[in-house]
N, CA, C and O atoms as a GROMACS GRO file, in nm:
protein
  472
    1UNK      N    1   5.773  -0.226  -0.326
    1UNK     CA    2   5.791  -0.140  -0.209
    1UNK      C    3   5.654  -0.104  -0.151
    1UNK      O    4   5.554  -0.087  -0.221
    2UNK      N    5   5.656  -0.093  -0.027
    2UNK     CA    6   5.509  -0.085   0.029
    2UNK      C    7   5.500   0.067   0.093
    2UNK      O    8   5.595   0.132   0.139
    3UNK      N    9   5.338   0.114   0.082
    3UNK     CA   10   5.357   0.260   0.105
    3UNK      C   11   5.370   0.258   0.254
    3UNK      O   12   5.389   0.148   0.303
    4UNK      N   13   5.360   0.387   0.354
    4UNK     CA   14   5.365   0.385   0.450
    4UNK      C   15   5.227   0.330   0.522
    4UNK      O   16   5.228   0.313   0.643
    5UNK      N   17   5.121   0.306   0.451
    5UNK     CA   18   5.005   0.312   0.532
    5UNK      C   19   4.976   0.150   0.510
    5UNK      O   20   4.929   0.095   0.610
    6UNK      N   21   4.999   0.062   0.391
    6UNK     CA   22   5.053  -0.074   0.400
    6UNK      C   23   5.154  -0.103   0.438
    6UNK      O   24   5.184  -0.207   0.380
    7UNK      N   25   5.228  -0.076   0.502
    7UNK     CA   26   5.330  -0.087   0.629
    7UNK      C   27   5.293  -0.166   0.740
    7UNK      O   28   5.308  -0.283   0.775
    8UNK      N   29   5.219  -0.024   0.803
    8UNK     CA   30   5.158   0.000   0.926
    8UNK      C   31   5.033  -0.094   0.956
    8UNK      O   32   5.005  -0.133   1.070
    9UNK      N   33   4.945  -0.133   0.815
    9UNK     CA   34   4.851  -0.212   0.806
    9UNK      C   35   4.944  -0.377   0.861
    9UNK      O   36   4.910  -0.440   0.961
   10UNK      N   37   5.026  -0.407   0.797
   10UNK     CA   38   5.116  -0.505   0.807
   10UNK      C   39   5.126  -0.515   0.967
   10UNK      O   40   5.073  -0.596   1.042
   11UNK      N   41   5.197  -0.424   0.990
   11UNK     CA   42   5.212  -0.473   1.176
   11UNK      C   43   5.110  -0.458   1.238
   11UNK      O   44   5.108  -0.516   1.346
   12UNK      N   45   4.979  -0.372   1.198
   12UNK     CA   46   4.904  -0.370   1.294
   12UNK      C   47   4.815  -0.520   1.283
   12UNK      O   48   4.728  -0.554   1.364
   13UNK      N   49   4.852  -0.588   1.180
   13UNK     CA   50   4.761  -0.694   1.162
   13UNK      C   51   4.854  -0.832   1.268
   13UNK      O   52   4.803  -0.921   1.338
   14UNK      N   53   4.966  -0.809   1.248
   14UNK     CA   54   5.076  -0.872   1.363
   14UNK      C   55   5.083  -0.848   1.504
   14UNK      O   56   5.119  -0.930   1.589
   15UNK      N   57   5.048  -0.731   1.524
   15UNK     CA   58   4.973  -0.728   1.654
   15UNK      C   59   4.880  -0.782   1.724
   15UNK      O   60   4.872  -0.829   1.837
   16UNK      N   61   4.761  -0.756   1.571
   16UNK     CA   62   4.625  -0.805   1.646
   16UNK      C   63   4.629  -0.951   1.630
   16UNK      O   64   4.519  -1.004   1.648
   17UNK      N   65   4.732  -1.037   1.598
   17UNK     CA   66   4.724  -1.178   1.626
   17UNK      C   67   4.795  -1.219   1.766
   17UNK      O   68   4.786  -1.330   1.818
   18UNK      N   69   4.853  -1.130   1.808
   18UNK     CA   70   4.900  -1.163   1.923
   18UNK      C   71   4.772  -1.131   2.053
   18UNK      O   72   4.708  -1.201   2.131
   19UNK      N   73   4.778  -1.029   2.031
   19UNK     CA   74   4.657  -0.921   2.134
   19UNK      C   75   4.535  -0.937   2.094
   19UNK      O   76   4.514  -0.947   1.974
   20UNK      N   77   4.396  -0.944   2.218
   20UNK     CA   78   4.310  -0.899   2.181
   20UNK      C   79   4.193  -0.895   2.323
   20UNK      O   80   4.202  -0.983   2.409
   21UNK      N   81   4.089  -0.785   2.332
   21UNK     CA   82   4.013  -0.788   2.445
   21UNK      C   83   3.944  -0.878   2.494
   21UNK      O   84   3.824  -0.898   2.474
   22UNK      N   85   4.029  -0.948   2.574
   22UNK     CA   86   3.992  -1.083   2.600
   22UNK      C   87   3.861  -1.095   2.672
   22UNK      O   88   3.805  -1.205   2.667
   23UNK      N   89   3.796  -0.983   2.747
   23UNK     CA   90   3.628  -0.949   2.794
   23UNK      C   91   3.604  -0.811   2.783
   23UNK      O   92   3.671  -0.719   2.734
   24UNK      N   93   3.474  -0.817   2.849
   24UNK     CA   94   3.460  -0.659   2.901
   24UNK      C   95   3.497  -0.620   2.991
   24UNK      O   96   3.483  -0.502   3.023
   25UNK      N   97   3.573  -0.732   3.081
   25UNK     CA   98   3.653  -0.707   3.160
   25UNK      C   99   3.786  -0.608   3.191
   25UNK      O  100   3.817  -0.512   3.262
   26UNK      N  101   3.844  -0.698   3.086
   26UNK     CA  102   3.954  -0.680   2.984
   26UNK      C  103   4.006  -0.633   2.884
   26UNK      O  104   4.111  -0.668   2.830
   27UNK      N  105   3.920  -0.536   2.848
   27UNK     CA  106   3.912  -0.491   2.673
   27UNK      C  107   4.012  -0.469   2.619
   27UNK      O  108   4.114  -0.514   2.672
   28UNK      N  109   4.022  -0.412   2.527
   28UNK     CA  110   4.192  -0.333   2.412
   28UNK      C  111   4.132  -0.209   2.406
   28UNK      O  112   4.021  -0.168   2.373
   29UNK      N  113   4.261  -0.149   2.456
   29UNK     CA  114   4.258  -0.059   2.429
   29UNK      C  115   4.359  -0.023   2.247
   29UNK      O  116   4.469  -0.060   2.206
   30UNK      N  117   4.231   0.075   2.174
   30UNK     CA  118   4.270   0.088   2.059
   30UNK      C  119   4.341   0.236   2.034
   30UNK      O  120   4.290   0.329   2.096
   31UNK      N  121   4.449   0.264   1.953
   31UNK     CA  122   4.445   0.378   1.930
   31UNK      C  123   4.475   0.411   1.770
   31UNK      O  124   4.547   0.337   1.704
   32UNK      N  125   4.412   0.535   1.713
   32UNK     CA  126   4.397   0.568   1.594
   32UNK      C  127   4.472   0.714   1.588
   32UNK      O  128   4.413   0.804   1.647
   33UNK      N  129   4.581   0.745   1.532
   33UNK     CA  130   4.661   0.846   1.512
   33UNK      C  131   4.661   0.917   1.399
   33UNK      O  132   4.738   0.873   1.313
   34UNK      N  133   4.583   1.037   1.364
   34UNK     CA  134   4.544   1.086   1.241
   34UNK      C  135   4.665   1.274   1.263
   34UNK      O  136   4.702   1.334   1.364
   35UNK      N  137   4.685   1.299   1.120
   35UNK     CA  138   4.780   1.402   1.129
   35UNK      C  139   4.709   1.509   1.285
   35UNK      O  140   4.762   1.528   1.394
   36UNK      N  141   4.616   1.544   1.247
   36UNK     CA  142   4.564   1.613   1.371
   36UNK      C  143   4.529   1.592   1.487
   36UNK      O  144   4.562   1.661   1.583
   37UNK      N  145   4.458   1.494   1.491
   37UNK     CA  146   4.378   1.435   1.590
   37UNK      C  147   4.432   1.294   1.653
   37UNK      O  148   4.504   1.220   1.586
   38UNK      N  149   4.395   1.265   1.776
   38UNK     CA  150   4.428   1.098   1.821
   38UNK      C  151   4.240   1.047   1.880
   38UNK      O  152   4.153   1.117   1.932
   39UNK      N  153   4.239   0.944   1.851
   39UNK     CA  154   4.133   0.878   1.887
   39UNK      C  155   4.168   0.750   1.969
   39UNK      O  156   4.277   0.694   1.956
   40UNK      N  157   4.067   0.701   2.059
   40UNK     CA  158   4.107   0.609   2.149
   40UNK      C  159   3.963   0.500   2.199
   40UNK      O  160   3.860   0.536   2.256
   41UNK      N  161   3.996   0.380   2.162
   41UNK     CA  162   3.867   0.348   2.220
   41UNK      C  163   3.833   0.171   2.301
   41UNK      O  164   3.901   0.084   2.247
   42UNK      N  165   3.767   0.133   2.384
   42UNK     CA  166   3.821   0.034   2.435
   42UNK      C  167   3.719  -0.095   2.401
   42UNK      O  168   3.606  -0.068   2.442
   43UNK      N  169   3.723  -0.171   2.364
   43UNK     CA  170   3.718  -0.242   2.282
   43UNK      C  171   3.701  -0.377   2.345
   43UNK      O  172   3.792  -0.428   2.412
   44UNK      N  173   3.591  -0.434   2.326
   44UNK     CA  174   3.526  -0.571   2.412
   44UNK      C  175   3.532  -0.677   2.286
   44UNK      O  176   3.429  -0.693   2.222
   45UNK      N  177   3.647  -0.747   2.251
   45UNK     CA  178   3.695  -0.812   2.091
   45UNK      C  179   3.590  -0.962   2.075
   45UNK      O  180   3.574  -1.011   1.963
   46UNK      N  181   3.538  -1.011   2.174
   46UNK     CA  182   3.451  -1.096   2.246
   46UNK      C  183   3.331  -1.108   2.151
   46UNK      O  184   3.302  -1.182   2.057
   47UNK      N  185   3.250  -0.965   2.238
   47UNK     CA  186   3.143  -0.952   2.149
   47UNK      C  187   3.129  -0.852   2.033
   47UNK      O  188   3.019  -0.828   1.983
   48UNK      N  189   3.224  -0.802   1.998
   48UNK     CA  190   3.286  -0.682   1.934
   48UNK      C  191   3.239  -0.577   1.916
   48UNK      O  192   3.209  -0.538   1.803
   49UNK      N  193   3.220  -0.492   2.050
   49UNK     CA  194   3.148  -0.392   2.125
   49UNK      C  195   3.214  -0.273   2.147
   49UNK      O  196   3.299  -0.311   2.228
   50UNK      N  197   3.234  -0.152   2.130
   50UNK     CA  198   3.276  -0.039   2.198
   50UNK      C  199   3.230  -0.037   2.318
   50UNK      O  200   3.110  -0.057   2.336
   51UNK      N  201   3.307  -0.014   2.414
   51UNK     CA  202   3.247   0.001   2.552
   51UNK      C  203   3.303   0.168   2.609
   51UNK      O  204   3.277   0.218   2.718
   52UNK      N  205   3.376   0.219   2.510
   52UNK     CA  206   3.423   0.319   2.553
   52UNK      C  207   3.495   0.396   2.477
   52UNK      O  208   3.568   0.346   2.392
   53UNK      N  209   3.485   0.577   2.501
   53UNK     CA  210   3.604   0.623   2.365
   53UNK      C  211   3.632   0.782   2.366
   53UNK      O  212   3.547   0.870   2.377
   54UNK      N  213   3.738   0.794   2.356
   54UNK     CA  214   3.730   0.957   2.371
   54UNK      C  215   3.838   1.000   2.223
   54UNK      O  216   3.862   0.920   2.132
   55UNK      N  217   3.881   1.118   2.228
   55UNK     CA  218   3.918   1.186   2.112
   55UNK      C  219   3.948   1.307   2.105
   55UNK      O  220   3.876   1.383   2.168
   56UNK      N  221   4.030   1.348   2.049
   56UNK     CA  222   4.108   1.523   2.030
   56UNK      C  223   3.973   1.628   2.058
   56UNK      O  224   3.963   1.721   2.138
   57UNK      N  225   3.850   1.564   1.936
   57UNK     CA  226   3.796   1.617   1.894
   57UNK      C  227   3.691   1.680   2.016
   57UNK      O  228   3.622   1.781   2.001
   58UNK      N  229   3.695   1.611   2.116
   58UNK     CA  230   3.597   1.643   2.206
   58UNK      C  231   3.572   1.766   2.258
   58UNK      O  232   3.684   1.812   2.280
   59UNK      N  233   3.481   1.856   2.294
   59UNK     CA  234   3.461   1.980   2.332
   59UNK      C  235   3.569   2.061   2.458
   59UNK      O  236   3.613   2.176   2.467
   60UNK      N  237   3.585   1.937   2.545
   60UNK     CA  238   3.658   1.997   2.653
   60UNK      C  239   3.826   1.992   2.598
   60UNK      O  240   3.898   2.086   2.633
   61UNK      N  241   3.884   1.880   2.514
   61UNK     CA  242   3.996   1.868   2.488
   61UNK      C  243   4.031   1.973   2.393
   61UNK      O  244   4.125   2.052   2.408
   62UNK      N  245   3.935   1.970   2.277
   62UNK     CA  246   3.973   2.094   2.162
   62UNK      C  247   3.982   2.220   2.200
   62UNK      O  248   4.051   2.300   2.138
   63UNK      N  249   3.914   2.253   2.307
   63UNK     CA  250   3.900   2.472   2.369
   63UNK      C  251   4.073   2.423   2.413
   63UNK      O  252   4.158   2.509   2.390
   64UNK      N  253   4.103   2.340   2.450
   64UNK     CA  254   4.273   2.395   2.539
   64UNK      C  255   4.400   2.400   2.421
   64UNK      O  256   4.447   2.309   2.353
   65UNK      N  257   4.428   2.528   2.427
   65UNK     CA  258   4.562   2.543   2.353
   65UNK      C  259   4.660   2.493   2.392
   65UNK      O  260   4.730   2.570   2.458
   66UNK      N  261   4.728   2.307   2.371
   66UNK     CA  262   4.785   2.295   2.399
   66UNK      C  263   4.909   2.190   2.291
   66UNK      O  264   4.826   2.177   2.201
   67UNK      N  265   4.970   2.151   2.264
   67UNK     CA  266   5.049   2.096   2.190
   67UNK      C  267   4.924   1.951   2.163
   67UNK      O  268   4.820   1.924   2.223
   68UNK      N  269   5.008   1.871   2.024
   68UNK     CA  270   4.944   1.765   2.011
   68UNK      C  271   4.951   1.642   2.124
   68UNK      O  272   4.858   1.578   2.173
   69UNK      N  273   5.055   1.635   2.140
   69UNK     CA  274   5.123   1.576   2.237
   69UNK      C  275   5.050   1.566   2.413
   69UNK      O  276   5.015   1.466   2.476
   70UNK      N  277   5.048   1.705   2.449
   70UNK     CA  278   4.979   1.736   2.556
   70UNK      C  279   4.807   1.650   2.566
   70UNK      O  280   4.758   1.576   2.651
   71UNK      N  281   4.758   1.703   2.444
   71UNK     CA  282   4.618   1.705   2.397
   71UNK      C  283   4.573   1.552   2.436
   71UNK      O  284   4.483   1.514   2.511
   72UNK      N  285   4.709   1.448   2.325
   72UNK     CA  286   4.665   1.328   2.361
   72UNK      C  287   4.691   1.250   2.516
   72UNK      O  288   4.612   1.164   2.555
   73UNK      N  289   4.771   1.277   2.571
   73UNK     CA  290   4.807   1.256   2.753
   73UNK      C  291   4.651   1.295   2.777
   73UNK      O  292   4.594   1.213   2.849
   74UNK      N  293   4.575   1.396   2.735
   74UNK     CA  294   4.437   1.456   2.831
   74UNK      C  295   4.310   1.332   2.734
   74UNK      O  296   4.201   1.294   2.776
   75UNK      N  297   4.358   1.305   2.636
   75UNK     CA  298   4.248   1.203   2.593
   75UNK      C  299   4.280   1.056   2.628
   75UNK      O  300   4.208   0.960   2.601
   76UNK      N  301   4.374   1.054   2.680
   76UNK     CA  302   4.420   0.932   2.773
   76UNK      C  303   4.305   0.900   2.908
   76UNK      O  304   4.213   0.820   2.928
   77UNK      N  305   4.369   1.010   2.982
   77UNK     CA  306   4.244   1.032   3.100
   77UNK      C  307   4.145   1.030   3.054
   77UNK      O  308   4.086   0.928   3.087
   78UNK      N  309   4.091   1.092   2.992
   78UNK     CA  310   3.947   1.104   2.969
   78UNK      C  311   3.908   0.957   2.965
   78UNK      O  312   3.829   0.906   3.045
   79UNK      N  313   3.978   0.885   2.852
   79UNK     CA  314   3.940   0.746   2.799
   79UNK      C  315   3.937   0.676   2.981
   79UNK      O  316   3.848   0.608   3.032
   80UNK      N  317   4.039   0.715   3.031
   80UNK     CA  318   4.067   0.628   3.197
   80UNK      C  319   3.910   0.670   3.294
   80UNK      O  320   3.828   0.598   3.352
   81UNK      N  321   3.918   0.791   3.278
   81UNK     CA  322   3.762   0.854   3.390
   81UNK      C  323   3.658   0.768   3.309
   81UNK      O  324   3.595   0.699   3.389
   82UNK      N  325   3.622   0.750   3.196
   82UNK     CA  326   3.493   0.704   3.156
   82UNK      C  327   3.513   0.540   3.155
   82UNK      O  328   3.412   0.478   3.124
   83UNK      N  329   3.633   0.459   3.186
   83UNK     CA  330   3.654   0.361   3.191
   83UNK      C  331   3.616   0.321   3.328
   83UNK      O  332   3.512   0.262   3.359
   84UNK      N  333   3.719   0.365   3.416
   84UNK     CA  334   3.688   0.369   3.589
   84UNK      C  335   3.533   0.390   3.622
   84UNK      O  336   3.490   0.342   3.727
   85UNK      N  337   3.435   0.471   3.523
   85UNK     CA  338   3.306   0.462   3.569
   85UNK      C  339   3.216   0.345   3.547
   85UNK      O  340   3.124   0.313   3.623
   86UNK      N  341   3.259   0.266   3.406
   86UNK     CA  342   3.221   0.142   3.365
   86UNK      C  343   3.283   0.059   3.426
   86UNK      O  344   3.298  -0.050   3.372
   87UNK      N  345   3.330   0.079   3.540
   87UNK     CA  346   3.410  -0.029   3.699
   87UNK      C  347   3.503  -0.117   3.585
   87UNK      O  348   3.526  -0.233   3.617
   88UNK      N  349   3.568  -0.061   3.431
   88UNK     CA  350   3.677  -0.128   3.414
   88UNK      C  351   3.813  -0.071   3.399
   88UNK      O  352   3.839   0.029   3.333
   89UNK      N  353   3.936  -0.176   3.496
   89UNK     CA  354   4.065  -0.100   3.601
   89UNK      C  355   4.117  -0.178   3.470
   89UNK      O  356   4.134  -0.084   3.392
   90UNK      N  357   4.154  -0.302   3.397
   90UNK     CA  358   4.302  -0.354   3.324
   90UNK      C  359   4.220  -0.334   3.201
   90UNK      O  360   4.099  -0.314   3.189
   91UNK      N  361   4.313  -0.346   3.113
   91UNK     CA  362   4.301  -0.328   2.948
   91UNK      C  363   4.451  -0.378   2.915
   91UNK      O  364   4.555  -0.375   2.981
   92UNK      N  365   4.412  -0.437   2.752
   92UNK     CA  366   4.559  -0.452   2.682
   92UNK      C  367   4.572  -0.329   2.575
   92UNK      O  368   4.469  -0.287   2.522
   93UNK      N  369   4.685  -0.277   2.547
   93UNK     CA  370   4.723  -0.184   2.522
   93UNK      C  371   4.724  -0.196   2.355
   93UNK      O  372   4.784  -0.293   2.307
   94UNK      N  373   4.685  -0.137   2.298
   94UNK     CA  374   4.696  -0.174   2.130
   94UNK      C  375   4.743  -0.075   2.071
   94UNK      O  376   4.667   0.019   2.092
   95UNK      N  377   4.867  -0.030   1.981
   95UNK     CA  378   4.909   0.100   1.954
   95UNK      C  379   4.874   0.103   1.828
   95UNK      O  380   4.924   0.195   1.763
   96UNK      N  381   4.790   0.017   1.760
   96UNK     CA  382   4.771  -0.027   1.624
   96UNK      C  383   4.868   0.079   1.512
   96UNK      O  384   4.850   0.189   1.460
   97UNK      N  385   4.982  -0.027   1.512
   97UNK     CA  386   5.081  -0.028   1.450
   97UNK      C  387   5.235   0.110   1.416
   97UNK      O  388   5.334   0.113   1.343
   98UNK      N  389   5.182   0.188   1.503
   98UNK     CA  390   5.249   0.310   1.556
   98UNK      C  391   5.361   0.281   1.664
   98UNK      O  392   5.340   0.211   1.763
   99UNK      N  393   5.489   0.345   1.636
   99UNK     CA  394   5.569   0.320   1.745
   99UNK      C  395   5.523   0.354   1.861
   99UNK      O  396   5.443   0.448   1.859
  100UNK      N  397   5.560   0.286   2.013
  100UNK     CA  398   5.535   0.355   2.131
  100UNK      C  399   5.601   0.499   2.149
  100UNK      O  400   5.705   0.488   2.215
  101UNK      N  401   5.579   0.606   2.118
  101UNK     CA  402   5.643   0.671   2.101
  101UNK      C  403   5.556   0.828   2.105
  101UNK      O  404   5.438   0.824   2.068
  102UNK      N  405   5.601   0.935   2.141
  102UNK     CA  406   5.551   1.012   2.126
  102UNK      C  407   5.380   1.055   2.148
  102UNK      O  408   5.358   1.070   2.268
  103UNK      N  409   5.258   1.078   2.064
  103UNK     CA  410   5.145   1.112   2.123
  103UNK      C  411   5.090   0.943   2.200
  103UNK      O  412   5.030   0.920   2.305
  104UNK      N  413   5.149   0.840   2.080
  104UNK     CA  414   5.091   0.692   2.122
  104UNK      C  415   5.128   0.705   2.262
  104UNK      O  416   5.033   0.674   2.334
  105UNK      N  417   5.231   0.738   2.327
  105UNK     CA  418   5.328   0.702   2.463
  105UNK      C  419   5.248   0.831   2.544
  105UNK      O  420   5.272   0.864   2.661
  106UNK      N  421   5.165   0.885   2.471
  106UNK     CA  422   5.118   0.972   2.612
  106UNK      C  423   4.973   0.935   2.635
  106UNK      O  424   4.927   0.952   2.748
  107UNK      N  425   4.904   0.889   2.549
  107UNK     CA  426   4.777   0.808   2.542
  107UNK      C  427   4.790   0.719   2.661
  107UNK      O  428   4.699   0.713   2.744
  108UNK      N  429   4.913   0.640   2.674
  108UNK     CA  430   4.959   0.539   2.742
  108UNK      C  431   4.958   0.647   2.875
  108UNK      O  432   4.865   0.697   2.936
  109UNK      N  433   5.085   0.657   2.889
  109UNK     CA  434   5.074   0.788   3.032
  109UNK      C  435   4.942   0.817   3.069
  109UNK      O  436   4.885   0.726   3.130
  110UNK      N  437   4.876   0.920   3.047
  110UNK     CA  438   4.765   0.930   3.037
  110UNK      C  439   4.649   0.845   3.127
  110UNK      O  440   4.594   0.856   3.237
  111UNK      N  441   4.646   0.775   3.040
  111UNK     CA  442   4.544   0.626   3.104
  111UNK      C  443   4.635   0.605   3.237
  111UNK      O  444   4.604   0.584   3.354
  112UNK      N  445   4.711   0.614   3.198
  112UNK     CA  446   4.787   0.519   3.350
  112UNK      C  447   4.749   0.615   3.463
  112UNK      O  448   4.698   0.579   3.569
  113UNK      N  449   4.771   0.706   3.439
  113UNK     CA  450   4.777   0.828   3.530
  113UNK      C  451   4.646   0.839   3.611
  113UNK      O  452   4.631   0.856   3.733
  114UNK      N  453   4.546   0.825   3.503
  114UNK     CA  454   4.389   0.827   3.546
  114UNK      C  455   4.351   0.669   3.590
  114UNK      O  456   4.231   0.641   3.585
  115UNK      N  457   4.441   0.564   3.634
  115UNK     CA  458   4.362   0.492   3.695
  115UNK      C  459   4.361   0.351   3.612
  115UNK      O  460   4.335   0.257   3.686
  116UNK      N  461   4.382   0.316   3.479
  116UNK     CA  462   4.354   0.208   3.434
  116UNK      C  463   4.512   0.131   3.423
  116UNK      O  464   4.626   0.176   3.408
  117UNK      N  465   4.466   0.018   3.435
  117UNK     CA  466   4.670  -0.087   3.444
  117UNK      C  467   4.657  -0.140   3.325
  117UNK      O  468   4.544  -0.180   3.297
  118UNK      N  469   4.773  -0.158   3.216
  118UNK     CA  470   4.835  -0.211   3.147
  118UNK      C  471   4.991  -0.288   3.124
  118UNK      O  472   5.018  -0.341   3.016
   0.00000   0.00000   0.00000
């Protein structure tokens, strides 16, 4: 029987054979879902580069009292404003191995909202 976190390792590795940031054009978008926090970062798989990244943890996201949920929709944007400044609009979407669902699905929102297509 496999635990939950070799699970998740399992599909996220089934994912990343399908998907991947095909430039810097193009990057992946990654996301990392920790009990507290969500992290997000976009990902040039090419030269295997961060080009970009935001997080719960950030000064402006952490002062707002707002649900987890909320929190990650605002680290969505963020990830979208600092993307749109690096003049990059498409990304592929990577939920690394998390249902679309819930904070993952507002990460998604989020970005969309601020400007980047998936």
């Amino acid at each position: 029987m496999d635990t939950k976190s070799q699970r998740r390792q399992k599909i996220k590795y089934r994912i990343r054979r399908k998907i991947s940031g095909e430039s810097a054009v193009k990057p992946r978008l990654s996301v990392f879902r920790s009990n507290t926090d969500i992290y997000v970062q976009l990902i040039d798989d090419v030269n295997a580069v961060t080009l970009a990244s935001a997080s719960s943890k950030e000064k402006d996201i952490a002062a707002q009292k707002v649900t987890k949920t909320e929190k990650s929709k605002l680290v969505g944007q963020s990830l979208a404003k600092k993307a749109v400044a690096l003049g990059i609009e498409t990304c592929v979407f990577d939920r690394g191995g998390y249902l679309y669902h819930g904070r993952v699905k507002a990460v998604a929102e989020g970005a969309r909202e601020a400007g980047l297509k998936f």
